[in-house]
Backbone as numpy.savetxt, mean C-alpha at the origin, in Angstrom:
# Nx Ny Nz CAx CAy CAz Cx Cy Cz
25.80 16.89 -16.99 24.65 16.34 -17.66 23.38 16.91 -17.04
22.18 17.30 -17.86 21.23 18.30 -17.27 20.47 17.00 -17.26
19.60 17.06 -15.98 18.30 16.06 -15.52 17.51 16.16 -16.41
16.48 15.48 -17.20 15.05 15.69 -17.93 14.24 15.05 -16.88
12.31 15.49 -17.02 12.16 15.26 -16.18 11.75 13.98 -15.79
11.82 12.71 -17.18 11.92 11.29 -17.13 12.86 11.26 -15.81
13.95 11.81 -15.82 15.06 11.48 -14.93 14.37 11.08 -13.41
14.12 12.77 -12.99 13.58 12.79 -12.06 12.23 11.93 -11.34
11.22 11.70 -12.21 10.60 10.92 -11.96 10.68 8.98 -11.70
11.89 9.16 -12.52 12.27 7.98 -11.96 13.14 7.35 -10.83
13.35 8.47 -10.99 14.35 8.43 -9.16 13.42 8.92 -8.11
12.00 9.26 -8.29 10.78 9.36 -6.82 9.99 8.61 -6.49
10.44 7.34 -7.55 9.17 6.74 -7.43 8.18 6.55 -8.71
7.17 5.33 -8.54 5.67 5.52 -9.59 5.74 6.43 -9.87
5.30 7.14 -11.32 4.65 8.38 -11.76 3.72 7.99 -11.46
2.58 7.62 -11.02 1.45 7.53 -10.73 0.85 6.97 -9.58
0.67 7.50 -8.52 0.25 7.04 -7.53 -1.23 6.80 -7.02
-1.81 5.75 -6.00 -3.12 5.60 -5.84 -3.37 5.31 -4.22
-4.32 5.96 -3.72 -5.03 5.87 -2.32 -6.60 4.76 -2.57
-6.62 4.58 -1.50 -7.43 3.89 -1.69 -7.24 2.44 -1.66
-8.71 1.79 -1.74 -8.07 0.23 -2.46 -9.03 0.20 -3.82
-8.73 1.11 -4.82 -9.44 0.44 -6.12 -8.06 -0.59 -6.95
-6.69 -0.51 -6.52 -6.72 -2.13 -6.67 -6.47 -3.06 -5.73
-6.15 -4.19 -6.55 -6.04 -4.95 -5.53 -4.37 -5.26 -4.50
-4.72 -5.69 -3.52 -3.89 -5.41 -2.52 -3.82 -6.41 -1.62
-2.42 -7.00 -0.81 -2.54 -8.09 -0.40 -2.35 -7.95 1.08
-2.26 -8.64 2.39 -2.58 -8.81 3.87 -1.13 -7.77 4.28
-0.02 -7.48 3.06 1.11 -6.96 3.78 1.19 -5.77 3.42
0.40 -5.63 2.45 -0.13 -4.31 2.14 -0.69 -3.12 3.13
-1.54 -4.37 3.81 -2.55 -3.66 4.71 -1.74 -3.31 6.02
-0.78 -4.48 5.72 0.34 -3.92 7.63 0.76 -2.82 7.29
1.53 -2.65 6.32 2.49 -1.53 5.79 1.50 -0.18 5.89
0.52 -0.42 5.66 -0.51 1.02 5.42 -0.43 1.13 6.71
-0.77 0.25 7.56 -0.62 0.72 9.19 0.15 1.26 10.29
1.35 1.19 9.43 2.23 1.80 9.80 3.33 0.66 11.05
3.01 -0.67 10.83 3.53 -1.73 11.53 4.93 -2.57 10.57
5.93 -2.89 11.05 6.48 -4.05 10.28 5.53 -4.95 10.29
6.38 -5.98 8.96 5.69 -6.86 8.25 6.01 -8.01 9.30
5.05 -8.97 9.60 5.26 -10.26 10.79 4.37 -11.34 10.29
4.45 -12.76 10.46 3.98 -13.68 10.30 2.28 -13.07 10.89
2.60 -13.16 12.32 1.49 -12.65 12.80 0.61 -11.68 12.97
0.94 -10.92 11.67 0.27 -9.44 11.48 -0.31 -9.23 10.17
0.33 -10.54 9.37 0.16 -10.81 7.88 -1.25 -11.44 8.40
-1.20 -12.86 8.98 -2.81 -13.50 9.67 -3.94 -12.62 9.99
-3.12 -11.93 10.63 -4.64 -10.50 11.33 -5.10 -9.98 10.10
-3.72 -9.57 9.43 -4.57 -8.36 8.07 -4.89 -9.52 7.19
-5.10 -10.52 6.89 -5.55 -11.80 5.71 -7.53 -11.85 6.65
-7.31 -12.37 7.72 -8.69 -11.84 8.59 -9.39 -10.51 8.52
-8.99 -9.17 8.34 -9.45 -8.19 8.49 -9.94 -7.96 6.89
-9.27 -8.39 6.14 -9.62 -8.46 5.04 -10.87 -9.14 4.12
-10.56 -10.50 4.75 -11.67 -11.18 4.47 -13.24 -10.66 5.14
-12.99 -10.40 6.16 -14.27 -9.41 7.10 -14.48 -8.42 6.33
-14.10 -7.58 6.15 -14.23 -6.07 5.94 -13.86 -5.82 4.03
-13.38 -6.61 3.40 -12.59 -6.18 2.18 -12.17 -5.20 2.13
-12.52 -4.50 1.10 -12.00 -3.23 0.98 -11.87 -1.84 1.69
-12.85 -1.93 2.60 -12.53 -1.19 3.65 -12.15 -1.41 4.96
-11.43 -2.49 4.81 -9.65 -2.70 6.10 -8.69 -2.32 5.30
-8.59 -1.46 4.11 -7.43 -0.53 3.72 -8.02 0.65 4.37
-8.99 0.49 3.10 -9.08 2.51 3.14 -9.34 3.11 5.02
-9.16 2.30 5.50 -9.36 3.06 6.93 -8.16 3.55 7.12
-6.75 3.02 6.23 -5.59 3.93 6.95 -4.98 4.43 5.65
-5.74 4.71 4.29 -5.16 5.16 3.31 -6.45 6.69 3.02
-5.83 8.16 2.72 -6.61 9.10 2.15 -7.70 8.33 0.96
């Protein structure tokens, strides 16, 4: 059976990907961008960093 490239794209992932925070995004979001597991106590920090900073306590660790 030959791949089309629906195929492929659905086995990489979104066709469409986004940097940034033009949307919206939640406190585990922001761990994960950091490159940390997800923790009770890391979810609190990034829900705080968030509220401080909004949108830019992502984009500091996203292109």
């Amino acid at each position: 059976m030959k791949e089309t490239p629906e195929d492929k794209n659905a086995a990489s992932g979104p066709s469409r990907l986004f940097t940034g925070s033009e949307r919206p995004f939640d406190p585990e979001d922001l761990v994960m961008a950091s490159g940390h597991d997800v923790t009770p106590e890391r979810i609190e920090l990034a829900r705080r960093h968030i509220e401080e900073k909004g949108a830019a306590a992502l984009e500091r660790y996203l292109p």
